[in-house]
C-alpha positions as CSV (number, residue, x, y, z in Angstrom):
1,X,-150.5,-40.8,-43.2
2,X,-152.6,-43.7,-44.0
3,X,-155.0,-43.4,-40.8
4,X,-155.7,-39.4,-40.9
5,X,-156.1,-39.8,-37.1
6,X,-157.1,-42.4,-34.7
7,X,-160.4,-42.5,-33.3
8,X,-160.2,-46.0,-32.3
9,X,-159.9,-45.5,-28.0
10,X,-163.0,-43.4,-28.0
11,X,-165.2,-45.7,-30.6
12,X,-164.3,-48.5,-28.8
13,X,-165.1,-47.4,-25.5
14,X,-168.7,-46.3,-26.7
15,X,-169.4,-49.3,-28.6
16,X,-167.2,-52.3,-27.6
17,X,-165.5,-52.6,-31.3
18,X,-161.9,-52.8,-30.1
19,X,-160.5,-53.3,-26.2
20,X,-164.3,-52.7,-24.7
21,X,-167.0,-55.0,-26.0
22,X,-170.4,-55.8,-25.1
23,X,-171.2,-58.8,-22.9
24,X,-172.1,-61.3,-25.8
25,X,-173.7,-64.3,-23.8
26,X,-176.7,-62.7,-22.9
27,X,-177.2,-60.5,-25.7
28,X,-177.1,-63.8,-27.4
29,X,-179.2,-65.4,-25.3
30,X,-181.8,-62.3,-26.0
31,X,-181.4,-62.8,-29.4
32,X,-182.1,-66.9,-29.6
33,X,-185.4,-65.9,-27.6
34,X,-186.9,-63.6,-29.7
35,X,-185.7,-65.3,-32.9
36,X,-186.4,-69.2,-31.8
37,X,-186.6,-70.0,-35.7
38,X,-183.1,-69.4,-35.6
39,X,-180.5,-72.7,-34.3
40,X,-178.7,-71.5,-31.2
41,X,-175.5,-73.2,-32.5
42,X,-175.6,-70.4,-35.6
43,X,-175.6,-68.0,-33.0
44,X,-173.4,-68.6,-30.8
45,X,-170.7,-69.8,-33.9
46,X,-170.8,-65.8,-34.6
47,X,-167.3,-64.6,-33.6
48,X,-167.8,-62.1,-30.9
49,X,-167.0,-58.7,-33.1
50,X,-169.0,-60.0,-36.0
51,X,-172.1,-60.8,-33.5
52,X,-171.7,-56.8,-32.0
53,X,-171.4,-55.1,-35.5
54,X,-174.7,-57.4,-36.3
55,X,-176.2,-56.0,-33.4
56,X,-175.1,-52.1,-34.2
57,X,-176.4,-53.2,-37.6
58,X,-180.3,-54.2,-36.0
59,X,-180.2,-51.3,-33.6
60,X,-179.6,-48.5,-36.1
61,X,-182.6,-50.0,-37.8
62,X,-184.6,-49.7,-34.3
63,X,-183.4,-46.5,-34.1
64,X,-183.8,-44.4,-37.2
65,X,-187.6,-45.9,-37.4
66,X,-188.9,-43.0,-35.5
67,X,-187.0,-40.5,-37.2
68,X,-188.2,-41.6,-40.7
69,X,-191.3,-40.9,-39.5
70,X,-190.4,-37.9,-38.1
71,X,-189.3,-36.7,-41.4
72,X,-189.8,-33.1,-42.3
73,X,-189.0,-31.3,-38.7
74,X,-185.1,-30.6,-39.2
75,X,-184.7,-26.9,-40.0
76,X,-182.0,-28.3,-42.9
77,X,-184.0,-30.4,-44.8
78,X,-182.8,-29.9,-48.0
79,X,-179.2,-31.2,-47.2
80,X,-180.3,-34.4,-45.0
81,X,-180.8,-37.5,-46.1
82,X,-183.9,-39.2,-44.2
83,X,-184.6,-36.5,-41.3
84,X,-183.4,-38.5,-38.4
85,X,-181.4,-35.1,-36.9
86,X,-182.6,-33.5,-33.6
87,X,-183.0,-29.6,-33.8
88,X,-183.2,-27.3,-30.6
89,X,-183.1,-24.0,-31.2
90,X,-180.6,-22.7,-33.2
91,X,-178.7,-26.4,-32.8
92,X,-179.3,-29.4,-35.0
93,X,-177.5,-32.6,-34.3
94,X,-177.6,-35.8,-37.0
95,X,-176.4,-39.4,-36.7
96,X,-176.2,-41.1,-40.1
97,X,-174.6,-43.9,-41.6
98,X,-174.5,-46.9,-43.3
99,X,-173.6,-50.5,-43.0
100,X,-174.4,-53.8,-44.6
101,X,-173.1,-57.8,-43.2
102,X,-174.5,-61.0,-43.7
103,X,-173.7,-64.7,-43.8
104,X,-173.2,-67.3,-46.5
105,X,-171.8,-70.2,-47.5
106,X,-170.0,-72.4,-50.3
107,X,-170.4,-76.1,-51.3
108,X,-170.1,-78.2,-48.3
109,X,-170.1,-75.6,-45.7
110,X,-167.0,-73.2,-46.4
111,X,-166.7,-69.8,-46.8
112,X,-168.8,-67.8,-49.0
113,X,-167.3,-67.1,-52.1
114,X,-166.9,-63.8,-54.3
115,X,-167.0,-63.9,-58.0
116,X,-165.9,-61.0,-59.8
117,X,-163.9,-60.9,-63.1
118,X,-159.9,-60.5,-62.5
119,X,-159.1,-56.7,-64.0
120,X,-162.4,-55.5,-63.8
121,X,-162.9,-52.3,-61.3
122,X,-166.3,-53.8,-59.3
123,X,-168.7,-56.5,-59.6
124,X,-172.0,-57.2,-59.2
125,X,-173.3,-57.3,-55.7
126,X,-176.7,-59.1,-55.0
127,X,-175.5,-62.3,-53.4
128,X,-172.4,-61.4,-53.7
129,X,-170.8,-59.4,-51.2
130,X,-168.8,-61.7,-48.5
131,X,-167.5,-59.1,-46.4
132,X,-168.5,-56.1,-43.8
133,X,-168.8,-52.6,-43.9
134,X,-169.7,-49.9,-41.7
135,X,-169.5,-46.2,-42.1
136,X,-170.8,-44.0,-39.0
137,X,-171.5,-40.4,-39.4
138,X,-171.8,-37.9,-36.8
139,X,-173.7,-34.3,-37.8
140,X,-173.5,-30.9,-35.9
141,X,-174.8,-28.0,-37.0
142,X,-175.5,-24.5,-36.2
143,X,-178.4,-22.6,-37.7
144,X,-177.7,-19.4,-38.8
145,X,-181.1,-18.5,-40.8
146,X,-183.9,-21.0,-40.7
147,X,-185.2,-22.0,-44.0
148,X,-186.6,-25.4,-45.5
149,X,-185.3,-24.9,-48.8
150,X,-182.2,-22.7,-48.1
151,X,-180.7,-23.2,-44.8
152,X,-177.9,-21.1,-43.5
153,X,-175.5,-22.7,-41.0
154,X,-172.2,-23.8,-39.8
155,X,-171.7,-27.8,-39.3
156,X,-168.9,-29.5,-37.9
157,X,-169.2,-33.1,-39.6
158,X,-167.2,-36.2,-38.2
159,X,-167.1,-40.0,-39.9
160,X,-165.6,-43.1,-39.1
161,X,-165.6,-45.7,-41.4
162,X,-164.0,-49.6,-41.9
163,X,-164.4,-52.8,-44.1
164,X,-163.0,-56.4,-43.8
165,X,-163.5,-59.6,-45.5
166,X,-165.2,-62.9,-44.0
167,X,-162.3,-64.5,-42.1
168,X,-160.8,-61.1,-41.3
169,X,-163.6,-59.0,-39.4
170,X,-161.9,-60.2,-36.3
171,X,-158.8,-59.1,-37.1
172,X,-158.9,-56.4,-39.7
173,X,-162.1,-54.6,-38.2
174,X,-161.2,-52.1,-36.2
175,X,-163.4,-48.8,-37.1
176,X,-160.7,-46.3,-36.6
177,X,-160.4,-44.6,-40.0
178,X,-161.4,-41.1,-39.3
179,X,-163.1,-41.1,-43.5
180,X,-164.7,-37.7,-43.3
181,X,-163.7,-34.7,-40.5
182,X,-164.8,-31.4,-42.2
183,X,-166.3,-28.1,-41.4
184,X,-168.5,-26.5,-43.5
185,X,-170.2,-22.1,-43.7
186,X,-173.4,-23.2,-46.2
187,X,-175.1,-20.9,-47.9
188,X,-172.5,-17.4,-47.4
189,X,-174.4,-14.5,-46.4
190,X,-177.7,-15.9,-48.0
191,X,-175.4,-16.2,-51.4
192,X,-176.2,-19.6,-51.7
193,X,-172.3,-20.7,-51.8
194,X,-170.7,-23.0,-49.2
195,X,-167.2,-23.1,-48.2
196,X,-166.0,-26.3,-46.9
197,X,-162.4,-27.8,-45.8
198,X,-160.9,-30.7,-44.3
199,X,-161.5,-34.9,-45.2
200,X,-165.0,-36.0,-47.0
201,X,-166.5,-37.8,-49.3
202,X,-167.3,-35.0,-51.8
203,X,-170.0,-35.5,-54.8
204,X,-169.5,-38.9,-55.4
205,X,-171.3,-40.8,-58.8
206,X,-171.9,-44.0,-57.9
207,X,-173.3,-47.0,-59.9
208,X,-175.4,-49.0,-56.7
209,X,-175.8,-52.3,-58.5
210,X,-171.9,-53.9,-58.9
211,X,-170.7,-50.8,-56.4
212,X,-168.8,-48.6,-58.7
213,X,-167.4,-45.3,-58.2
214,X,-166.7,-43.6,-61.3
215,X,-166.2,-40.5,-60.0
216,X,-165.1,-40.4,-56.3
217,X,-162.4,-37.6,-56.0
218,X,-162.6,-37.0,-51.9
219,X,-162.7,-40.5,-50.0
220,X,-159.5,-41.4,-48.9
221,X,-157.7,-38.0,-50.0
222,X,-155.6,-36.5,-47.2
223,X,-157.4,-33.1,-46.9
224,X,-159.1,-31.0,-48.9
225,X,-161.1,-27.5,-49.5
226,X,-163.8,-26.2,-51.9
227,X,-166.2,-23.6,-53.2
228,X,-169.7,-25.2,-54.1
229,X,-173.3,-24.3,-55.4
230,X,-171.4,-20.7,-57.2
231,X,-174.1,-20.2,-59.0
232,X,-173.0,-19.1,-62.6
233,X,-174.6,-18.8,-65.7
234,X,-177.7,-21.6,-66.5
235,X,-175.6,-23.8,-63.9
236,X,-173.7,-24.2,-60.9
237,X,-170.0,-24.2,-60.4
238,X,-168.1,-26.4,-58.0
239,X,-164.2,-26.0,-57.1
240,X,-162.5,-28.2,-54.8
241,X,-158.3,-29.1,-53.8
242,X,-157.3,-32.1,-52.7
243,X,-153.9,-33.1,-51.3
244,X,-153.6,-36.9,-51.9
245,X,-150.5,-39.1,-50.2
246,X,-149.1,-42.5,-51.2
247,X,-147.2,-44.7,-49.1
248,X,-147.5,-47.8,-51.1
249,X,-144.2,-47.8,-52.9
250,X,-141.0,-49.4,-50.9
251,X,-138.4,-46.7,-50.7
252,X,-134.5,-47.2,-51.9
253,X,-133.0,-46.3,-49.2
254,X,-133.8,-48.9,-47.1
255,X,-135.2,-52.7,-48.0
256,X,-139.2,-52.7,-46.4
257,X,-139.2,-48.7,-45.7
258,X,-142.1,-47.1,-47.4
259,X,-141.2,-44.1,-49.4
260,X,-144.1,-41.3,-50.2
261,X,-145.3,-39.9,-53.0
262,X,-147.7,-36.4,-52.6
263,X,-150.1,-34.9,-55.4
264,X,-152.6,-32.0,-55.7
265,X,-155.5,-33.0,-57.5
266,X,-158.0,-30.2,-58.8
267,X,-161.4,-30.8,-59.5
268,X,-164.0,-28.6,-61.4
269,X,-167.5,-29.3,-61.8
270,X,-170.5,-27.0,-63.3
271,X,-173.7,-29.3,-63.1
272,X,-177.5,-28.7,-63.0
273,X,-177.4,-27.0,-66.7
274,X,-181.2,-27.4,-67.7
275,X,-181.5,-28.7,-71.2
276,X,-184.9,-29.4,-71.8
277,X,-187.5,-30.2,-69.6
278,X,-186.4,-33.2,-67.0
279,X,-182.8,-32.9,-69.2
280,X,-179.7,-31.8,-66.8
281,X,-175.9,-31.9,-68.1
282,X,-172.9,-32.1,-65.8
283,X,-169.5,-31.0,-67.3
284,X,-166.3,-32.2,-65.1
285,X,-162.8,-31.5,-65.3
286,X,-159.7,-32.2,-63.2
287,X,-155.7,-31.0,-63.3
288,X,-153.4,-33.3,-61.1
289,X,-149.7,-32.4,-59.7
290,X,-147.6,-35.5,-58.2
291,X,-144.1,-34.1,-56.7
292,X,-141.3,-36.0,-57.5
293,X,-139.0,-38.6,-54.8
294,X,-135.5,-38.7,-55.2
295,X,-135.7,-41.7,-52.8
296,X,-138.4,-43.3,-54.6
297,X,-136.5,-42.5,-58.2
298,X,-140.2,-40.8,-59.4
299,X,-139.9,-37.8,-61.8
300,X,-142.3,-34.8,-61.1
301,X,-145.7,-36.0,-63.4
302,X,-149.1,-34.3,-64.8
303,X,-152.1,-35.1,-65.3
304,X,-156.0,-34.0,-66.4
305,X,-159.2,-35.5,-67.1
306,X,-162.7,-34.3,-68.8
307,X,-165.5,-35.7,-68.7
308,X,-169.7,-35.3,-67.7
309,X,-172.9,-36.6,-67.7
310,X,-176.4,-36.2,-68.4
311,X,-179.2,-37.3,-66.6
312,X,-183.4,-37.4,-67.6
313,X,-185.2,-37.4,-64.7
314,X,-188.4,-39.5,-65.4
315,X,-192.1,-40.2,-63.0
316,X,-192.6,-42.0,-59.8
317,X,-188.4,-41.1,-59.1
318,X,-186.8,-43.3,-62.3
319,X,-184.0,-41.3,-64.1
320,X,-181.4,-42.5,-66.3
321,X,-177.9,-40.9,-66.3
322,X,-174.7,-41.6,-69.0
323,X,-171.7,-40.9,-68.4
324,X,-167.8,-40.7,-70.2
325,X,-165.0,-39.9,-68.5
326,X,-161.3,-39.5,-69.7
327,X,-158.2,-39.6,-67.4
328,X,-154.5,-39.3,-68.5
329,X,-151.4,-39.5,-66.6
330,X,-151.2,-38.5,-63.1
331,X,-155.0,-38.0,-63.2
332,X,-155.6,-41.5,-63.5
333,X,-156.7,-43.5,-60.1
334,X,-155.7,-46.3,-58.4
335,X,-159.0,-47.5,-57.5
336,X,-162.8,-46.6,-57.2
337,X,-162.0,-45.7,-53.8
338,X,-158.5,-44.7,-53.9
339,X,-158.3,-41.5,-56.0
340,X,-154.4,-41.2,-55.6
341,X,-152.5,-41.2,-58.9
342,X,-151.5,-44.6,-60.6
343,X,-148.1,-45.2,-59.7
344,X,-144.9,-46.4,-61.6
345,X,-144.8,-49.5,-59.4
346,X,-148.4,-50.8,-60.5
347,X,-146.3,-51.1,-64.5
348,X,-147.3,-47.5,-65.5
349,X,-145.6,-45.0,-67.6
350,X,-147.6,-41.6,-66.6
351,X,-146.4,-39.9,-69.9
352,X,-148.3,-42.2,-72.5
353,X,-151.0,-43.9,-70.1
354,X,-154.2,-42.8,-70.2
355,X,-158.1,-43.9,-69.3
356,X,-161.3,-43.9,-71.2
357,X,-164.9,-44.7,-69.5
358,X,-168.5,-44.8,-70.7
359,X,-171.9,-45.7,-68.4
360,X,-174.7,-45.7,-68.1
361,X,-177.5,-46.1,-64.8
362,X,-180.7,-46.9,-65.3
363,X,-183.5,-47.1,-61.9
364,X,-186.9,-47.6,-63.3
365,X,-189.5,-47.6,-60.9
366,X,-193.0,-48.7,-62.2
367,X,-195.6,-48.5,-59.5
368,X,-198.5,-49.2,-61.2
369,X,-196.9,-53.1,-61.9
370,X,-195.3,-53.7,-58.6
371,X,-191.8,-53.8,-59.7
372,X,-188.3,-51.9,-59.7
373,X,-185.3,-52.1,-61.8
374,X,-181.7,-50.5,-62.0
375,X,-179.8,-51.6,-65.2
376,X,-175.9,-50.3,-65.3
377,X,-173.4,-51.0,-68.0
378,X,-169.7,-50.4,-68.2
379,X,-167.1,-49.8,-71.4
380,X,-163.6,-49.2,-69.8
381,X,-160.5,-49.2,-71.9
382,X,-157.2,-48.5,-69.6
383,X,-154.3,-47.9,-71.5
384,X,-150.9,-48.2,-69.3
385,X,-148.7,-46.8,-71.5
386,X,-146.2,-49.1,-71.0
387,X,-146.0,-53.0,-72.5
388,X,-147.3,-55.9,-70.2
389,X,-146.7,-59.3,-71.7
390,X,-148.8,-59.1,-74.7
391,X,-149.6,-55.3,-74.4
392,X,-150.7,-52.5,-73.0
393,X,-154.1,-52.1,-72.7
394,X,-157.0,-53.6,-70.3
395,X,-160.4,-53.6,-71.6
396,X,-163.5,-54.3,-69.3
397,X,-167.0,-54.1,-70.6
398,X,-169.8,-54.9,-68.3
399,X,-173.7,-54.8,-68.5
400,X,-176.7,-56.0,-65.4
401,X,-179.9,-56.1,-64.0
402,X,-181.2,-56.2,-60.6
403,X,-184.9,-56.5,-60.8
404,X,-187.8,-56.2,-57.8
405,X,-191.0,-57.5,-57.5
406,X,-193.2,-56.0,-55.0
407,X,-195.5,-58.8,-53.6
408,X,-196.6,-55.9,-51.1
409,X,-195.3,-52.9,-49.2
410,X,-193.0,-55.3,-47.4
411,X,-192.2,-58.6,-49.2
412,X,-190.6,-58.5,-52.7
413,X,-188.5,-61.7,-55.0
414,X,-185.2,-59.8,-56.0
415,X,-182.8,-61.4,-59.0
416,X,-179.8,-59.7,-60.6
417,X,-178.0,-61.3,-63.7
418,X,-175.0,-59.4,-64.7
419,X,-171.7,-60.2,-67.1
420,X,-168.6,-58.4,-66.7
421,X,-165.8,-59.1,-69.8
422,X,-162.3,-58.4,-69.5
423,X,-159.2,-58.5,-71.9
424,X,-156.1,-57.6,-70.4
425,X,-153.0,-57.8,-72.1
426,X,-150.8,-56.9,-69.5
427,X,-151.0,-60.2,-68.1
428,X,-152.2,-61.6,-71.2
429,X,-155.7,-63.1,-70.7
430,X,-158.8,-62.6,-71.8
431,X,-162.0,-63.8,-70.3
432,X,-166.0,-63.5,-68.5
433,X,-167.6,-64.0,-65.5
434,X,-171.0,-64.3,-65.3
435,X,-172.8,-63.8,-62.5
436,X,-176.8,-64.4,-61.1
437,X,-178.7,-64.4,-58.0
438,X,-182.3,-64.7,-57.2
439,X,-184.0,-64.1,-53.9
440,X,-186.7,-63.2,-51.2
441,X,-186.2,-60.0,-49.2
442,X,-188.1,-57.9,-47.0
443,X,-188.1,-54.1,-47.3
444,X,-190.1,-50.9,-45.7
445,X,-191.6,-49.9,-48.8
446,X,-192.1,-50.5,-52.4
447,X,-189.1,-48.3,-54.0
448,X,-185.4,-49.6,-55.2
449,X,-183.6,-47.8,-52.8
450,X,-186.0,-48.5,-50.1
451,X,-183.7,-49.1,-46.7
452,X,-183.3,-51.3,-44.4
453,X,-183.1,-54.5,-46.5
454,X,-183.1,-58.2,-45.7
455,X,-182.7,-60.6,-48.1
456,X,-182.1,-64.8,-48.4
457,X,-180.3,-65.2,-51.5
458,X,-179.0,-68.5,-54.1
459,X,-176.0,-67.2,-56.3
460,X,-174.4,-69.1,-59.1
461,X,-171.6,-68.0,-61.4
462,X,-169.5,-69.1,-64.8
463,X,-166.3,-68.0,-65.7
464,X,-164.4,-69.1,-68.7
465,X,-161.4,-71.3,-68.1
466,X,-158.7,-68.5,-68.3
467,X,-159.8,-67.4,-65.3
468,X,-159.2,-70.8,-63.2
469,X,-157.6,-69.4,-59.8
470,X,-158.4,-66.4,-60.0
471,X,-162.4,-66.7,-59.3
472,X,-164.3,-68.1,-56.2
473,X,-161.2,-68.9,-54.6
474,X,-161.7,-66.1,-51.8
475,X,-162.4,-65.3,-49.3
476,X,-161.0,-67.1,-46.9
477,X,-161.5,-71.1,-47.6
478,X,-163.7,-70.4,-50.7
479,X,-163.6,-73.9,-52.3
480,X,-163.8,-73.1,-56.5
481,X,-160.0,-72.1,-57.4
482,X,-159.8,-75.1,-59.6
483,X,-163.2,-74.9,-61.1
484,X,-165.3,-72.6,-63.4
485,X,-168.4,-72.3,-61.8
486,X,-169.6,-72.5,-57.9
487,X,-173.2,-71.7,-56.0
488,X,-173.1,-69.5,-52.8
489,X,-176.4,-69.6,-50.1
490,X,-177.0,-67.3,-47.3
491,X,-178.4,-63.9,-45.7
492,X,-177.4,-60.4,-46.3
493,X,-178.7,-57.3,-44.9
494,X,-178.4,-53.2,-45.6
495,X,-179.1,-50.1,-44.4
496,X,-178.6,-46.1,-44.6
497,X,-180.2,-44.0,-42.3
């Protein structure tokens, strides 16, 4: 099922996101006091679940201070991410998470538009990101042999997770997708393997700057179980299942009843293979199974993929990592968060269609000039393997850079220019959008990935006239459907803990 299981009742209760909520006047009230540089109308024009996730948003930023500084006393710290966790004894207990929100506007006062190129898997984010996400994480663990470096334990691991749209946070934004429930036996008998099953985000690549997921085999999967850190050879050996359910196609049986589709997706990494010094190589591979439907009128279909990546690690924490990845058939995915197969429906023909991906990610941090770079590009060719109106092909090629300049330890001037190209010949188009952003932002320390982040931003984008209607025309009231470029103003805020 779409919504694994429903942890809505009991979130709700402890944080007033659905039938519960916080009493907003005086928490509003609190918050025009301390902030008196902010207009009292602003605040109290905040719909009410906006104005709570904004304040979950400020607390968790309250909150993990002390553990940050904390860092170093978990008895796991070689699998945390910023030692907030509380350890007693043999019991260590970890709230994590992440979320990001902000506010913005269009020309004359409507909603804050989104400009991203139509066919093109992401786009770039700085300024750009009209919408609200949250994922919460909570971290139990049991220590079976106490170790910095190579921790032996048992850990339970729960996540709830959700994302809406301005316009729709109200409505849409519920926080009741259980995203990760898993238990995990790491490190075996001191063998250094771990054993895992259930729902997770597992090994994800990500490129931070336009938010895309090249490689994300485990969010939104059904279930799913794994070997990892089999230490083989000059590298290490990962093997992970996953049982992946669609419920997006309408069934024939009935007008408006969603059929389902199931598929088992396997997925094989051996990573960490030491090439030279600072040189690492990843190799990846993957077999996919999707059953047939009678009632759907879906045959049974295969898939694989191959790919990897190599990544030079470099001083002060830069690295550079390429990547090429090639799907075919039923290994294709829907999405960059939606690893389920491609589908029929969506105009593909699984025998003939096929994917074909090369990156790469660049962070550069120079400390000795005050500044901080990451610089991404993207060649995607997506063949369907079935004709569109002029063929069957999309290509999207992509390139940006989102620059930091470090005024001191807490006050930097961001920018990000980026260009994202797409020719799609199933719809027949071809076009660009190009996107930049400068800024001011305040930050906790002089590194790229450097959390919390706040940020006043100016954004301005072109896109070529083939593209009329189908850029900054959303969310919501966004005002530049008939145009082919628009500004966007406003705030944004982020932070993992």
């Amino acid at each position: 099922m779409d919504r694994w299981t429903k942890g809505r009742e009991a979130f709700s209760t402890s944080v007033g996101i659905g039938h519960y909520s916080w009493w907003s006047r005086p928490a509003r009230v609190l918050v025009i006091r301390a902030c008196p540089f902010i207009p009292a109308r602003i605040v109290f024009s905040i719909p009410n679940k906006a104005f709570r996730l904004w304040g979950m948003l400020c607390l968790s930023v309250v909150l993990s201070i002390p553990g940050s500084l904390a860092y170093g006393q978990s008895a796991t710290k070689a699998y945390e991410r910023t030692g907030t966790d509380f350890l007693t004894g043999n019991h260590q207990v970890g709230f994590h998470g992440y979320m990001r929100a902000g506010v913005g506007w269009s020309r004359g006062g409507h909603a804050q538009a989104a400009f991203g190129a139509p066919g093109a898997q992401s786009k770039y984010r700085l300024g750009n990101e009209p919408d609200m996400n949250a994922i919460l994480w909570l971290d139990y663990r049991y220590i079976l042999r106490h170790a910095q470096e190579n921790p032996s334990f048992l850990q339970t691991a729960f996540t709830l997770d959700d994302y809406a749209v301005k316009g729709q946070i109200e409505k849409e934004f519920r926080m009741d997708n259980v995203a990760e429930l898993y238990v995990k036996y790491a490190n075996v008998r001191g063998t250094g393997i771990h054993i895992w099953v259930g729902r997770r985000f597992y090994q994800r690549r990500l490129m931070y700057l336009n938010d895309h997921f090249w490689l994300n085999a485990g969010q939104n999967a059904h279930s799913g179980v794994g070997l990892e850190e089999i230490t083989l050879g000059p590298g290490r050996l990962h093997i992970a299942l996953f049982h992946l359910q669609d419920k997006l196609m309408p069934s024939l049986k009935e007008a408006g009843e969603l059929g389902r589709t199931d598929a088992r997706a396997l997925d094989i990494r051996y990573t960490n293979i030491a090439l030279a010094k600072d040189w690492t190589v990843a190799l990846w591979g993957n077999m996919t199974h999707r059953n047939g439907s009678d009632e759907l009128g879906l045959p049974v279909r295969y898939g694989f993929g191959v790919g990897g990546w190599i990544q030079r690690d470099l001083s002060d924490g830069s690295r550079n990592i390429s990547g090429v990845m090639f799907r075919q058939g039923a290994a294709m995915v829907q999405g960059t968060f939606n690893p389920r197969p491609v589908q029929e429906g969506q105009g593909y023909d699984l025998r003939n269609s096929y994917s074909l991906e090369f990156n790469n990610d660049l962070v550069y941090e120079c400390v000795p000039l005050n500044f901080a770079l990451q610089w991404g590009s993207v060649a995607r060719l997506e063949n369907f393997g079935r004709k569109g109106v002029s063929g069957r092909s999309v290509f999207w090629g992509s390139t940006g850079v989102h620059v930091r300049y470090f005024f001191s330890d807490y006050v930097n001037a961001i920018g990000e220019v980026g260009y994202d190209y797409v020719n799609d010949r199933q719809q027949n188009r071809s076009g660009g959008v190009q996107k930049s952003t400068i800024g001011l932002q305040l930050s906790v320390d002089r590194r790229f990935f450097a959390r919390p982040i706040l940020y006043l931003f100016a954004t301005h984008a072109i896109w070529s006239n083939s593209f009329k209607g189908l850029v900054g025309n959303s969310p919501d009231d966004a005002p530049y459907g008939a145009e082919t470029s628009g500004w966007t103003f406003g705030a944004h805020m982020e932070h993992w803990w």
